[in-house]
MIVO-907525 format. One record per residue: residue number from 1; residue in one letter; x negated, y, z negated of N, C-alpha, C in turn. Coordinates in steps of 0.02 Angstrom, whole numbers. Layout:
<recs>
+-----+-----+--------+--------+--------+--------+--------+--------+--------+--------+--------+
!   n ! res !   n.px !   n.py !   n.pz !  ca.px !  ca.py !  ca.pz !   c.px !   c.py !   c.pz !
+-----+-----+--------+--------+--------+--------+--------+--------+--------+--------+--------+
! NUM !   A !      X !      Y !      Z !      X !      Y !      Z !      X !      Y !      Z !
...
+-----+-----+--------+--------+--------+--------+--------+--------+--------+--------+--------+
</recs>
This chain:
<recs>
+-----+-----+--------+--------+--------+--------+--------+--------+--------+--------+--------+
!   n ! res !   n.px !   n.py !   n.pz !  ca.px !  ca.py !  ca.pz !   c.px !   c.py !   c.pz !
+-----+-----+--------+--------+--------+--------+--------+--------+--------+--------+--------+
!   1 !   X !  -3375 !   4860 !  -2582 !  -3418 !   4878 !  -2527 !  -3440 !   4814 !  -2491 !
!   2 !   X !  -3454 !   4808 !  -2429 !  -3462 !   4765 !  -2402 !  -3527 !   4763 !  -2378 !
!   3 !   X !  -3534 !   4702 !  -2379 !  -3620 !   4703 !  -2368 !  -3657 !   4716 !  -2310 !
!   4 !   X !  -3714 !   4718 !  -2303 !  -3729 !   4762 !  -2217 !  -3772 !   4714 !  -2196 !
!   5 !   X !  -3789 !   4642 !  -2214 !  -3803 !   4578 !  -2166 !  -3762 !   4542 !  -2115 !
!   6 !   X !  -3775 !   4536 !  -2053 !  -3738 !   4525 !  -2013 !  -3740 !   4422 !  -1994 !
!   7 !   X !  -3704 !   4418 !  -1936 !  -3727 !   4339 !  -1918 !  -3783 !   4326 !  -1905 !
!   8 !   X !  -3848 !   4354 !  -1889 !  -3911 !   4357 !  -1893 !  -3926 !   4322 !  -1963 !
!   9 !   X !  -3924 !   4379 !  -2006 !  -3919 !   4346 !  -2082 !  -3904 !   4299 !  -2107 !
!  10 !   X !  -3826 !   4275 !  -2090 !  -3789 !   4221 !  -2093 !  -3830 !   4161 !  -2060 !
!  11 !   X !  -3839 !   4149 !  -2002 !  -3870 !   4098 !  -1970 !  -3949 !   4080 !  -2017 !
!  12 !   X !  -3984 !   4147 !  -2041 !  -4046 !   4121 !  -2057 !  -4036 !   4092 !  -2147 !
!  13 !   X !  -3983 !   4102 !  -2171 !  -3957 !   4075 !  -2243 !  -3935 !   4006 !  -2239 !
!  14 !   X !  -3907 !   4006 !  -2160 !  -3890 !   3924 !  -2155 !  -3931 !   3878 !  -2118 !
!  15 !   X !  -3999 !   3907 !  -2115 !  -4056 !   3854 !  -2134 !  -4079 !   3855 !  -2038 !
!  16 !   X !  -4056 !   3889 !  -1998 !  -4082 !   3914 !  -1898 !  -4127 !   3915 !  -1910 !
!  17 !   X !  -4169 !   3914 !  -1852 !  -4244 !   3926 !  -1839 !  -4223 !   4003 !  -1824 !
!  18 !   X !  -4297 !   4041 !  -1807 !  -4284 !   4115 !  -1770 !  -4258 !   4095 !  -1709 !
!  19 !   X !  -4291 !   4049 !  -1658 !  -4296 !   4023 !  -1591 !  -4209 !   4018 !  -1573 !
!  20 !   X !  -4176 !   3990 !  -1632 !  -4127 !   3988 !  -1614 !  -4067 !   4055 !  -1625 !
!  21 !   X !  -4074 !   4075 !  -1669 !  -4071 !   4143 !  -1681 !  -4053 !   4186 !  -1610 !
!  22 !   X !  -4131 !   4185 !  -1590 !  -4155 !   4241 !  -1536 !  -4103 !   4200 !  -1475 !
!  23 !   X !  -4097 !   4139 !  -1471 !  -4046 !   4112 !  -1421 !  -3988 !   4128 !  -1408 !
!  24 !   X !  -3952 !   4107 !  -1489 !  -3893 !   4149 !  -1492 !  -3883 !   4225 !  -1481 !
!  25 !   X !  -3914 !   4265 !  -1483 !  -3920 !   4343 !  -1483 !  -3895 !   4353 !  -1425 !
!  26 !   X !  -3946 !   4296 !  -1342 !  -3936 !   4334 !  -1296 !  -3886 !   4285 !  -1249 !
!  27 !   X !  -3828 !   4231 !  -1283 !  -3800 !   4223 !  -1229 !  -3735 !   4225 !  -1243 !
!  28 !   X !  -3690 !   4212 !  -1183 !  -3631 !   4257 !  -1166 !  -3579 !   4222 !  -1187 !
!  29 !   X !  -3510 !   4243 !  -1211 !  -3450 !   4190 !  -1214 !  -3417 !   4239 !  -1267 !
!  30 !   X !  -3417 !   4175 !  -1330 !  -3375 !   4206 !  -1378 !  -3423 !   4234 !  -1422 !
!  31 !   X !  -3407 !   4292 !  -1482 !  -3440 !   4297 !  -1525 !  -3488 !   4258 !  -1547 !
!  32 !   X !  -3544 !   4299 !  -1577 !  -3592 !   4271 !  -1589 !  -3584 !   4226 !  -1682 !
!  33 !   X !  -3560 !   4260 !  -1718 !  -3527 !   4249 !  -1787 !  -3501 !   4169 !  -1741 !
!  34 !   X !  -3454 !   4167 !  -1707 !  -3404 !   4123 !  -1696 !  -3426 !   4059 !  -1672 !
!  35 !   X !  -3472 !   4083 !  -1619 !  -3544 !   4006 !  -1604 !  -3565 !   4004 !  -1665 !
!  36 !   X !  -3602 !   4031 !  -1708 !  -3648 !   4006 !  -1759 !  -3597 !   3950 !  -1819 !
!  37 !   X !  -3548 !   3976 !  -1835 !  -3501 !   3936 !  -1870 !  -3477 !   3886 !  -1834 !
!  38 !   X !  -3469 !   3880 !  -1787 !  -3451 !   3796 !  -1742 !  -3500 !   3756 !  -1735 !
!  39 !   X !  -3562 !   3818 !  -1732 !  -3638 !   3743 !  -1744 !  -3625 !   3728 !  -1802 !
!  40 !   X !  -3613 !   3765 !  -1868 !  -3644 !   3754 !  -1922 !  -3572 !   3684 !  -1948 !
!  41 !   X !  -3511 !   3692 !  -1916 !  -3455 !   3655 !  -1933 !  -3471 !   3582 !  -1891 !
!  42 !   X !  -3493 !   3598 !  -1845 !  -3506 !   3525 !  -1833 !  -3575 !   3473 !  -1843 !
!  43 !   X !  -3621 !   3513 !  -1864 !  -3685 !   3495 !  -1873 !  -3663 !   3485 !  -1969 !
!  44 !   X !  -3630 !   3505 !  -2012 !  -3642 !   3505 !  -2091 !  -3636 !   3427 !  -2100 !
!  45 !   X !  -3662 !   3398 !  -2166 !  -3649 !   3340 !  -2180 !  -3622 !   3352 !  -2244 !
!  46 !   X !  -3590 !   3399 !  -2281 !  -3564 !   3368 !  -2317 !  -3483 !   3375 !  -2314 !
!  47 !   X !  -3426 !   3350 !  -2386 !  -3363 !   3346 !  -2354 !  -3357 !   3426 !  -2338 !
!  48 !   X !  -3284 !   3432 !  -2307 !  -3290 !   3501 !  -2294 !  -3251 !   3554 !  -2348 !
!  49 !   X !  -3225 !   3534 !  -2400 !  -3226 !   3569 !  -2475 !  -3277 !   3616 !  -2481 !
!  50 !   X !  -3336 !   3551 !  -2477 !  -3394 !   3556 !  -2508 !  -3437 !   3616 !  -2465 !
!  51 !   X !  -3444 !   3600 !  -2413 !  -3469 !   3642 !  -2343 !  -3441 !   3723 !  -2345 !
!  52 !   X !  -3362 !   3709 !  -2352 !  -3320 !   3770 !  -2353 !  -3359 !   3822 !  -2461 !
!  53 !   X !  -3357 !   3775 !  -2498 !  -3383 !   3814 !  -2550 !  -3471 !   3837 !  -2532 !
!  54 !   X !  -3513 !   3808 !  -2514 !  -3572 !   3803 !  -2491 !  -3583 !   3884 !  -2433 !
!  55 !   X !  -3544 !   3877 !  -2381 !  -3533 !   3934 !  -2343 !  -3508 !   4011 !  -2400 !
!  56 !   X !  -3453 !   3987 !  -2439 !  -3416 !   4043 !  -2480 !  -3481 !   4088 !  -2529 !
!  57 !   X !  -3539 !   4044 !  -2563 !  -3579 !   4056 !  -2612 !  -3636 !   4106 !  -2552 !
!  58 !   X !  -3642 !   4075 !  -2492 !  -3667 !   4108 !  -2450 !  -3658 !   4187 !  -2442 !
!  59 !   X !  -3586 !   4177 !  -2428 !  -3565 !   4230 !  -2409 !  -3575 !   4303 !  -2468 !
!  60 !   X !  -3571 !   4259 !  -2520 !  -3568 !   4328 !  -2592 !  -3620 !   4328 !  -2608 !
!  61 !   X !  -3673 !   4304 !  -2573 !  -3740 !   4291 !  -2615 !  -3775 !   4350 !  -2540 !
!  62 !   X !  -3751 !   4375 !  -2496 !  -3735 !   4425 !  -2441 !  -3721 !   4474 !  -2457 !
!  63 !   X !  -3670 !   4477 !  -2500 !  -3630 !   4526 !  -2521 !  -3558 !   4545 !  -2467 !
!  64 !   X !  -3551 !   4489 !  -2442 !  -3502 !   4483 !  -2393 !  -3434 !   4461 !  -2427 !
!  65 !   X !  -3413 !   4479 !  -2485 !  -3353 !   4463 !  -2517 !  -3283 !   4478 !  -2476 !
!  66 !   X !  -3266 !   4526 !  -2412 !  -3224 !   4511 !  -2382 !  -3208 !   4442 !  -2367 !
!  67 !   X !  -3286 !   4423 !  -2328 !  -3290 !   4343 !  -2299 !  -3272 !   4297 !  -2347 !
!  68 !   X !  -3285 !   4301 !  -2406 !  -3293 !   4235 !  -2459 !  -3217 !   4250 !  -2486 !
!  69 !   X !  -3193 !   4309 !  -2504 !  -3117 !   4300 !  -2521 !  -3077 !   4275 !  -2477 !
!  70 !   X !  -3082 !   4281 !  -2403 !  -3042 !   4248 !  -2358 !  -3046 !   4151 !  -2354 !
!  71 !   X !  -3108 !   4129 !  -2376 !  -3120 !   4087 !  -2382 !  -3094 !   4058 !  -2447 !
!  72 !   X !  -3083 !   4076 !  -2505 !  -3061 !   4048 !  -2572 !  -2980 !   4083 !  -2562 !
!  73 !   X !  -2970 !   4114 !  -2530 !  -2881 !   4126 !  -2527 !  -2867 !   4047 !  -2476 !
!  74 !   X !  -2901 !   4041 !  -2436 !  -2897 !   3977 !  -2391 !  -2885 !   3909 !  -2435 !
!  75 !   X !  -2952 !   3897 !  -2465 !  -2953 !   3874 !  -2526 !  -2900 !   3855 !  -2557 !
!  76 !   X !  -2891 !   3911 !  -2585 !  -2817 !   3901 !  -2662 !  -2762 !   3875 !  -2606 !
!  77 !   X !  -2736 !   3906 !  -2549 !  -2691 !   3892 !  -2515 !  -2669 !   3803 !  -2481 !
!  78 !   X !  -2740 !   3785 !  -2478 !  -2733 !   3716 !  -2459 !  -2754 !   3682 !  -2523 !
!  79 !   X !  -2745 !   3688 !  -2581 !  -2742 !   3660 !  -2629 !  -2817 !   3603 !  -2632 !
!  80 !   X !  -2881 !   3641 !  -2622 !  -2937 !   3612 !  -2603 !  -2970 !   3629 !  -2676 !
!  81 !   X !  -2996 !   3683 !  -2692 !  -3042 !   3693 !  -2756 !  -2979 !   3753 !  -2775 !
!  82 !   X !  -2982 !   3716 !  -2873 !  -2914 !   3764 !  -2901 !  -2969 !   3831 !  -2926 !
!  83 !   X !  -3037 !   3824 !  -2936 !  -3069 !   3856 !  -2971 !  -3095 !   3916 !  -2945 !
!  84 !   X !  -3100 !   3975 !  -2953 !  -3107 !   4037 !  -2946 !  -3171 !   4056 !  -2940 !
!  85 !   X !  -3199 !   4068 !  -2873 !  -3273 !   4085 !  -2886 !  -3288 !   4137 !  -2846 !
!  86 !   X !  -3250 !   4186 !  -2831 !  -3260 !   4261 !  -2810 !  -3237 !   4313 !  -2856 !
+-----+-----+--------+--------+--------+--------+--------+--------+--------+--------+--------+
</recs>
């Protein structure tokens, strides 16, 4: 089952203000999911393994395990983390 938190959710797990939140909500382009992950990719400081597992724990800690398996199939595929955490 997939979990019923959306990028709202997502953004406030990865540490947004509301202010910014409520920003993203109302402006126009690409997805809103799709802005929030390009802030969060270019604003992270750590490597991006690390960032990419950090996001993944996010995601299942959501209950968004579609999201987090796509992310650890990514994972195993680029030979980044061998270890199994979905």
């Amino acid at each position: 089952m997939v979990g019923t938190e959306n990028w709202e959710d997502l953004a406030g797990h990865l540490g947004y203000s509301l202010q910014f939140i409520r920003w993203l909500k109302y402006t126009d382009g690409l997805p809103r999911t799709e802005k929030l992950l390009m802030k969060w990719e270019n604003e992270v400081n750590e490597n991006p393994e690390d960032a990419l597992v950090s996001l993944q724990q996010i995601l299942v800690k959501m209950k968004r395990l579609d999201a987090a398996t796509k992310i650890q199939i990514y994972l195993n595929e680029h030979s980044i983390r061998k270890e199994t955490t979905v």
